[in-house]
C-alpha positions as CSV (number, residue, x, y, z in Angstrom):
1,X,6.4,8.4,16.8
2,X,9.6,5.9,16.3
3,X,12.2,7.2,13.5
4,X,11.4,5.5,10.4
5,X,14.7,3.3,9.2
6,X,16.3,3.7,6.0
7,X,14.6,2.0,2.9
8,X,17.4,-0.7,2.6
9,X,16.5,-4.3,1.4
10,X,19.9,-5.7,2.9
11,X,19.6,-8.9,0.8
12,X,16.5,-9.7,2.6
13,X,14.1,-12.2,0.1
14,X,10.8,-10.4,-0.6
15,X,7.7,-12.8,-1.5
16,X,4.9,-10.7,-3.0
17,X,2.1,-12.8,-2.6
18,X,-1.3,-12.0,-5.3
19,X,-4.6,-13.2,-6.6
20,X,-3.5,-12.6,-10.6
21,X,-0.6,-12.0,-12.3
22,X,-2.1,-9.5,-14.4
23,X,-3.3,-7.4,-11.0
24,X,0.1,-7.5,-10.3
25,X,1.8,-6.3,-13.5
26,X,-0.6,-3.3,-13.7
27,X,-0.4,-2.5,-9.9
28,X,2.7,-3.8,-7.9
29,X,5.6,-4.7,-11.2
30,X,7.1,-0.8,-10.6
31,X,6.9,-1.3,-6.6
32,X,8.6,-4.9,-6.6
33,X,11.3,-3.9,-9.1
34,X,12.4,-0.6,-7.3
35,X,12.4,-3.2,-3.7
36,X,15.0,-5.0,-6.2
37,X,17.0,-2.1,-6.6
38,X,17.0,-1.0,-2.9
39,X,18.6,-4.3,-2.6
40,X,15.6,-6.7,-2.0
41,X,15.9,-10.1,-3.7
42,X,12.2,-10.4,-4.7
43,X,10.0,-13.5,-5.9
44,X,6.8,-13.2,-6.9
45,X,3.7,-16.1,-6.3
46,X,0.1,-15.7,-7.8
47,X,-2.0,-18.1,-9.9
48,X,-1.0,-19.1,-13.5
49,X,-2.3,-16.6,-15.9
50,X,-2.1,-13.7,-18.5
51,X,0.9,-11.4,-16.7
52,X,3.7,-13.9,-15.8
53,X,5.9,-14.0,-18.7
54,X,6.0,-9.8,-18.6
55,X,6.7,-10.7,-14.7
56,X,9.5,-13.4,-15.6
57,X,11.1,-10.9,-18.7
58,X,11.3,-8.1,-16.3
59,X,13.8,-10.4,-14.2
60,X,11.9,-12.0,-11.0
61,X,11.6,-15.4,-10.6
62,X,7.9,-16.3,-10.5
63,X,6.1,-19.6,-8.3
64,X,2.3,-20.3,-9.4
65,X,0.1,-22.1,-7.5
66,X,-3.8,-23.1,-7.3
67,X,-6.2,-20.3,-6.4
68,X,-9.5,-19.6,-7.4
69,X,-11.4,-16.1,-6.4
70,X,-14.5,-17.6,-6.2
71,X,-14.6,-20.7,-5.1
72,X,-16.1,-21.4,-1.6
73,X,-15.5,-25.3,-1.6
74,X,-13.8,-27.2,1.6
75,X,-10.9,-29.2,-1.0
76,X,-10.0,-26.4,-2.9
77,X,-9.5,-24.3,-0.1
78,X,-7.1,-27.2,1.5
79,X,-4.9,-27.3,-1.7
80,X,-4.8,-24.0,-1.9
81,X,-3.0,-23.7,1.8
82,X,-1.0,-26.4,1.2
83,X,0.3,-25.0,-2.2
84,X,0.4,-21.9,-1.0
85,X,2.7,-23.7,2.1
86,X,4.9,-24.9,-0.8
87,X,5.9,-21.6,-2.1
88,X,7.0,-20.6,1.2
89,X,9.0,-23.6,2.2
90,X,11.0,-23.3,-1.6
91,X,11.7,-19.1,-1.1
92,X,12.0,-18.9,2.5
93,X,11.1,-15.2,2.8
94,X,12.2,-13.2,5.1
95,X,9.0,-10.8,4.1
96,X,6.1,-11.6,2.8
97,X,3.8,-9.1,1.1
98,X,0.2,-10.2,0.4
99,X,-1.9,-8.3,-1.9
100,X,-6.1,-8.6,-2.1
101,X,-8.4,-10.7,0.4
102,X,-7.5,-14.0,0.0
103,X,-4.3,-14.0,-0.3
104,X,-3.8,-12.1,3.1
105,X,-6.0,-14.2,5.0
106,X,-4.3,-18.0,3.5
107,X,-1.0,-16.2,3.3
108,X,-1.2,-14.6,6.8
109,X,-2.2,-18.5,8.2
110,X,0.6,-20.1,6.2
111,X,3.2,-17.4,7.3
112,X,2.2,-17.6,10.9
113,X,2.8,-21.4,10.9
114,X,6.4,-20.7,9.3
115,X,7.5,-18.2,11.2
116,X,7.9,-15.8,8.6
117,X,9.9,-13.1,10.0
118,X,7.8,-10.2,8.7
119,X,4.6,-10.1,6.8
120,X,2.5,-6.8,5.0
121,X,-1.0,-7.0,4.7
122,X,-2.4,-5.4,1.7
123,X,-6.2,-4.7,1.4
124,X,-7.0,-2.8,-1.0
125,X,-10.5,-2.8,-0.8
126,X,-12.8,-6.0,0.7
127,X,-14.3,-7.6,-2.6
128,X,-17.3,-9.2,-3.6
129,X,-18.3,-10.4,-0.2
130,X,-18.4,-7.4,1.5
131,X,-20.3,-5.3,-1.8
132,X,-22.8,-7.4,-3.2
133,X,-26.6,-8.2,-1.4
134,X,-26.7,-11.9,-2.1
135,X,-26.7,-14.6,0.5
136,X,-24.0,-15.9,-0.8
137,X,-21.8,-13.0,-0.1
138,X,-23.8,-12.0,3.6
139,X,-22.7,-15.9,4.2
140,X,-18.8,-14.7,3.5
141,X,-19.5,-11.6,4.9
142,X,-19.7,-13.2,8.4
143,X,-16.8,-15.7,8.2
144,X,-13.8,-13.7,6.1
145,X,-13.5,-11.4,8.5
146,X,-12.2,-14.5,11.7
147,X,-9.4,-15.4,8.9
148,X,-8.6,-11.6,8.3
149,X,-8.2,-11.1,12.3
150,X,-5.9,-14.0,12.5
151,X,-3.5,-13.2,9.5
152,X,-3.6,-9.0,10.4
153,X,-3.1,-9.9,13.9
154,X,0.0,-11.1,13.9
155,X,2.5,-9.4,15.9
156,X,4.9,-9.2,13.2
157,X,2.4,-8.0,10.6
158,X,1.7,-4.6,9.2
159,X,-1.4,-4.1,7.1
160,X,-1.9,-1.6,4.0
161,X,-5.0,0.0,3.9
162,X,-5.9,2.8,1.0
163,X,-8.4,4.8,2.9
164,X,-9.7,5.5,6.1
165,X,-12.9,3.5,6.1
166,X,-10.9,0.7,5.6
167,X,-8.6,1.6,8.1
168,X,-11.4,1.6,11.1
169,X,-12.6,-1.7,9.5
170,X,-9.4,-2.9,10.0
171,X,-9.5,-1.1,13.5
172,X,-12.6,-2.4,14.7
173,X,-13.8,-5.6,12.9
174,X,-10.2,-6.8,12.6
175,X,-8.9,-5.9,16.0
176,X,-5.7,-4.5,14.4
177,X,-3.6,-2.6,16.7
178,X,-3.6,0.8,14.7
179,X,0.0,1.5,15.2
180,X,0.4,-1.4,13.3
181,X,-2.0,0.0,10.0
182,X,-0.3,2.0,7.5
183,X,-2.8,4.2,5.2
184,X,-1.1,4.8,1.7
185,X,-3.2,6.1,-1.2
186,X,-3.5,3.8,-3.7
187,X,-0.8,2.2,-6.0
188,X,0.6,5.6,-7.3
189,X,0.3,7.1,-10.8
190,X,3.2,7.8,-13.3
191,X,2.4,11.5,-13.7
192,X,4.7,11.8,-16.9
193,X,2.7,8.5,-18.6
194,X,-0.7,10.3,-17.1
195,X,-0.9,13.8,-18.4
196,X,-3.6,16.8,-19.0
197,X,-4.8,16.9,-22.9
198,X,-6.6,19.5,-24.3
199,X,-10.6,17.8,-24.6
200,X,-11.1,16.3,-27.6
201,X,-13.3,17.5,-30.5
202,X,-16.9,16.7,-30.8
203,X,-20.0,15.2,-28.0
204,X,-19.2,14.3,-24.9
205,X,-17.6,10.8,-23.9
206,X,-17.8,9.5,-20.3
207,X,-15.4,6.5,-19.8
208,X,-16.7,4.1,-17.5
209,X,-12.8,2.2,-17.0
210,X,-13.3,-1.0,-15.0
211,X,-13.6,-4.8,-14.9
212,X,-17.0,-5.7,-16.0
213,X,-18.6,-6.3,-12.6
214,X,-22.4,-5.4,-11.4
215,X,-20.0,-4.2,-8.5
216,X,-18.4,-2.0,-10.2
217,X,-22.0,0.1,-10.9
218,X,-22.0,-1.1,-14.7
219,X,-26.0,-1.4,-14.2
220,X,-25.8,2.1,-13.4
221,X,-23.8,3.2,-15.9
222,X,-25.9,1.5,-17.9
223,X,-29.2,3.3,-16.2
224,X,-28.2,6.7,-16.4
225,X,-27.0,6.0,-20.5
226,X,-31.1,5.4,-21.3
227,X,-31.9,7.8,-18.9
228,X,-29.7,10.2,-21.1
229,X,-30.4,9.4,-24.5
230,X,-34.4,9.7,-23.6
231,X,-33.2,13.5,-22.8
232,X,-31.7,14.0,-26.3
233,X,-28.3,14.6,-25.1
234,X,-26.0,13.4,-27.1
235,X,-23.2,12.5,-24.5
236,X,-21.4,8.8,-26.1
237,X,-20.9,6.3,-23.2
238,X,-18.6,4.2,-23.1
239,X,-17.4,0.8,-21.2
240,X,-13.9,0.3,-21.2
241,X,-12.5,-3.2,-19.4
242,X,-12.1,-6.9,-19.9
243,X,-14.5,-9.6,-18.4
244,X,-14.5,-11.3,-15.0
245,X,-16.1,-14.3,-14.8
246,X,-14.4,-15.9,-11.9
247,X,-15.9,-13.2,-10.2
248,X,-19.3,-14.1,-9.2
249,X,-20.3,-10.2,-10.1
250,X,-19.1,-10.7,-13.4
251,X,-21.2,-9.3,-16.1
252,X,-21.6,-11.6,-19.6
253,X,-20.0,-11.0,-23.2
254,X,-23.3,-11.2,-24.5
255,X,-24.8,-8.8,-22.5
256,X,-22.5,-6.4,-23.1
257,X,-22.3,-7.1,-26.9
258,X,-26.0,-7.2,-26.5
259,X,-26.3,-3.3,-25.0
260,X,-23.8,-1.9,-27.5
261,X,-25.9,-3.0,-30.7
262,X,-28.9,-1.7,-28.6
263,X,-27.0,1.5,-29.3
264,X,-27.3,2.4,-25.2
265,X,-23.4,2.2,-24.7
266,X,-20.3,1.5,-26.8
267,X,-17.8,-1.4,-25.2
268,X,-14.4,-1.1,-26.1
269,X,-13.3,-4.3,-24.2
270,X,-10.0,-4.7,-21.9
271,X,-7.0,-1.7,-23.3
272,X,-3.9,-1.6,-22.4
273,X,-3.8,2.1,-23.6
274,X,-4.9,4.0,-20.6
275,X,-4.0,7.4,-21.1
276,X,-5.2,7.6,-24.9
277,X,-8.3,6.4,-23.4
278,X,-8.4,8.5,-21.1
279,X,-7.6,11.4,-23.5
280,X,-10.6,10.5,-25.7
281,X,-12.8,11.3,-22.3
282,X,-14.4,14.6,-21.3
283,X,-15.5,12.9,-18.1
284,X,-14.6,9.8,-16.0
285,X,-17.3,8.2,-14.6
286,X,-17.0,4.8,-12.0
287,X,-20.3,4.4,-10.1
288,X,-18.8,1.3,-7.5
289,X,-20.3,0.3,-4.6
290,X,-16.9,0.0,-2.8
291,X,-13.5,0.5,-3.7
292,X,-9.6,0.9,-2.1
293,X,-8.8,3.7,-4.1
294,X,-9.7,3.2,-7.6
295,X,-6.8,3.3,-10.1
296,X,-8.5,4.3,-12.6
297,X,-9.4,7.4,-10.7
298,X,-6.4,8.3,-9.7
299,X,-4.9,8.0,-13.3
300,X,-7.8,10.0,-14.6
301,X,-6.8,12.7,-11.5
302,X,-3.7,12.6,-13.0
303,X,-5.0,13.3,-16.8
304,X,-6.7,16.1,-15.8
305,X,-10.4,15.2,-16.1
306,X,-13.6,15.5,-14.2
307,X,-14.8,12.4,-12.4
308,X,-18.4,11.5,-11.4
309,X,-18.6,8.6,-8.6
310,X,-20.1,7.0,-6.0
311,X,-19.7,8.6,-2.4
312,X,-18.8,5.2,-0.9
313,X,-14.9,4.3,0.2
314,X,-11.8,5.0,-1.7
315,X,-14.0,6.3,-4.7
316,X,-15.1,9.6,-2.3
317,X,-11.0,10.0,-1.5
318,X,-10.2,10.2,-4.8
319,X,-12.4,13.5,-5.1
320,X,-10.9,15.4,-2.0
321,X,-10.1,18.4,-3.6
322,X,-13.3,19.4,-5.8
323,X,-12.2,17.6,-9.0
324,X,-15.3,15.7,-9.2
325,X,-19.2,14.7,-8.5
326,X,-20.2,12.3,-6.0
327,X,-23.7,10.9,-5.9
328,X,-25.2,8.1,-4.1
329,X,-24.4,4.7,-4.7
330,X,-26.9,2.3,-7.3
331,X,-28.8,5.4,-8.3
332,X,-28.5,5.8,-12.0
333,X,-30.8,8.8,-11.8
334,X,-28.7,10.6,-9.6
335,X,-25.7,9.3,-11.8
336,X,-27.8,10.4,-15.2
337,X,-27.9,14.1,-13.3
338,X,-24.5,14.4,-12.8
339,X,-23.0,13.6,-16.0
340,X,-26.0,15.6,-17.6
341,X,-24.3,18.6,-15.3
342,X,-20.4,18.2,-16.3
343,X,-21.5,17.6,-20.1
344,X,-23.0,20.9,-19.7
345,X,-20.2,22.8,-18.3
346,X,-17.0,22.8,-20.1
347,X,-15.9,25.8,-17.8
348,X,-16.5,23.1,-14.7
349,X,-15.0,20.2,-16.3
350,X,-11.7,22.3,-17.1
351,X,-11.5,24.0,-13.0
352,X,-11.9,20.2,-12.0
353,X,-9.7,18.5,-14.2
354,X,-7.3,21.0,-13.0
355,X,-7.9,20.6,-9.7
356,X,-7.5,16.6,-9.8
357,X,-3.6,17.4,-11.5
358,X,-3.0,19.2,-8.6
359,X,-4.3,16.2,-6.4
360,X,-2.0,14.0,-8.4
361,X,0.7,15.7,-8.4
362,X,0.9,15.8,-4.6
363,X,-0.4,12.7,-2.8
364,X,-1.1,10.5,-5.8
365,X,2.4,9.8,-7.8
366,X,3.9,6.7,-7.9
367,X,7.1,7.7,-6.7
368,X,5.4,8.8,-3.3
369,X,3.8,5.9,-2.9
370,X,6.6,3.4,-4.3
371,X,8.9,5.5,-1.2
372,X,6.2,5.2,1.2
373,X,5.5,1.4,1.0
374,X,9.4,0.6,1.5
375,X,9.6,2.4,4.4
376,X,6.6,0.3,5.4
377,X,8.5,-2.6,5.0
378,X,11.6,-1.5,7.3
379,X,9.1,-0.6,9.8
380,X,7.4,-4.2,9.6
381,X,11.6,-6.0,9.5
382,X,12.7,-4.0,12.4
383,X,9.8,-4.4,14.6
384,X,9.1,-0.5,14.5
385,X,5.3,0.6,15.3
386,X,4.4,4.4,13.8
């Protein structure tokens, strides 16, 4: 293995490249302003939308520009390139970082016909093509990963990867050279802003923390809730996260309103106050049918509470050290069963939560990760392989 250089920005101008501003506030704003203070002059590019201002007050210049998640269409596509070939022609990085799957397959094309010196490739999980059954998606399924082997090709890239599913993908579908695939867990947790609570009084709550997607398992969650109540067990579930409609697996306001005067779930719509929410939980639950590695799971980890989720990538690496339930994925039943068993067991939900602090505290913080990603991107300046 080469000797990992110093994390020193030297000046060199940092692009970080994403699909919404908000994704980037709540997973890459701590990461870009720390490659500021190694000495990284950092710009930041990604659609117009809720986010930039709090990116612009925290002191780096933004650059919007077209980009839809969903669309499919020929034109769009185009203006989305050439935009996207604007960007790069004002900031002239000297690294690019792309964050999510579009953005690493248009920026990786865009970068490779400017020469851009150095380029990381983050995939943090592979989206709504590679999750959902429709043809739509099996259509997308067969041509996103061409683009992806072209952009994580490159001899100057390095590609991110947040477990080791994803890294064979990359490996094997991609054709990645694997000294060139860096695994790092997730986007790191602030363990002093995440901490273990006593549970709180009364039934059981199991927060359900997501984006309202049917990818996410929310017709699970939703599943195992009947399932539950036609026990008699008094266990109050709960939805917690915004819409998505630009996501074609983006579940309605009226459905959701719909369930929660049905009395089968409560939705507490998009908070920005993650760890009293997840202090109000005896059990985190997120039934998805593919992740990276779910924040939300890693911040519950770090809160010291049981998890129940899917045994499908990144949501299984987020349980590694007994701290929580997997069961299959888009089985409410088995879903139903597991909750059923943690609501139970207030001896077993205490051993795991403590188990999951202890999982936090050692691969999970943000600090590790923030410290492990620079290093990533002297290893992708210099030319170094791992």
């Amino acid at each position: 293995m080469s000797p990992t250089p110093p994390a020193s920005g030297d000046g060199c101008r940092l692009l970080f490249v994403g699909n919404m501003a908000s994704f980037f506030v709540s997973h890459r704003l701590r990461l870009a302003l720390k490659a500021q203070e190694a000495g990284y002059d950092v710009h930041v590019a990604t659609p117009p939308g809720p986010g930039l201002e709090e990116i612009e007050a925290a002191g780096l210049p933004c650059h919007t520009f077209s980009l839809s998640r969903s669309s499919t269409e020929p034109w769009a596509e185009a203006r989305t390139l050439a935009a996207l070939a604007g960007v790069y022609r004002r900031v002239r990085p000297g690294l690019a970082h792309h964050v999510a799957v579009k953005p690493v397959a248009y920026g990786g094309l865009v970068a490779r016909a400017l020469r851009v010196p150095a380029v990381v490739h983050a995939l943090a999980g592979l989206g709504y093509s590679f999750t959902s059954r429709s043809i739509r998606a099996r259509l997308l399924r067969a041509s996103i990963p061409s683009l992806l082997r072209l952009a994580c090709g490159a001899p100057n890239a390095r590609v991110l990867v947040q477990n080791p599913d994803d890294r064979a993908f990359c490996q094997h579908r991609l054709r990645t050279p694997a000294n060139q695939i860096s695994l790092i867990k997730g986007s790191g947790v602030d363990l002093e802003r995440f901490r273990p609570t006593p549970e709180p009084a009364g039934p059981v709550r199991v927060v359900m923390a997501a984006r309202m997607l049917w990818d996410k398992g929310v017709h699970e969650f939703l599943e195992a809730a009947r399932l539950l109540s036609e026990r008699g067990l008094n266990i109050k579930m709960t939805l917690v996260g915004g819409t998505d409609l630009e996501n074609p697996s983006g579940v309605s306001v009226e459905r959701l309103r719909a369930w929660q005067s049905q009395g089968l779930v409560e939705w507490w719509d998009h908070r920005d106050d993650m760890p009293a929410v997840l202090e109000s939980a005896h059990v985190v639950c997120l039934p998805s049918y593919r992740e990276g590695l779910p924040k939300v799971l890693v911040e519950a980890a770090a809160a010291g509470r049981p998890i129940v989720t899917t045994d499908v990538p990144g949501c299984r690496d987020v349980v590694s050290r007994g701290n929580g339930l997997l069961v299959p994925a888009r089985s409410g039943p088995a879903l139903a069963n597991a909750i059923a068993q943690l609501a139970s067991d207030s001896g077993l939900r205490a051993s795991m939560g403590a188990r999951g602090r202890t999982l936090a505290e050692e691969e999970l913080g943000l600090e590790t990760v923030i410290e492990q990603t620079l290093r990533v991107y002297e290893l992708a300046r210099h030319g170094t392989r791992a």
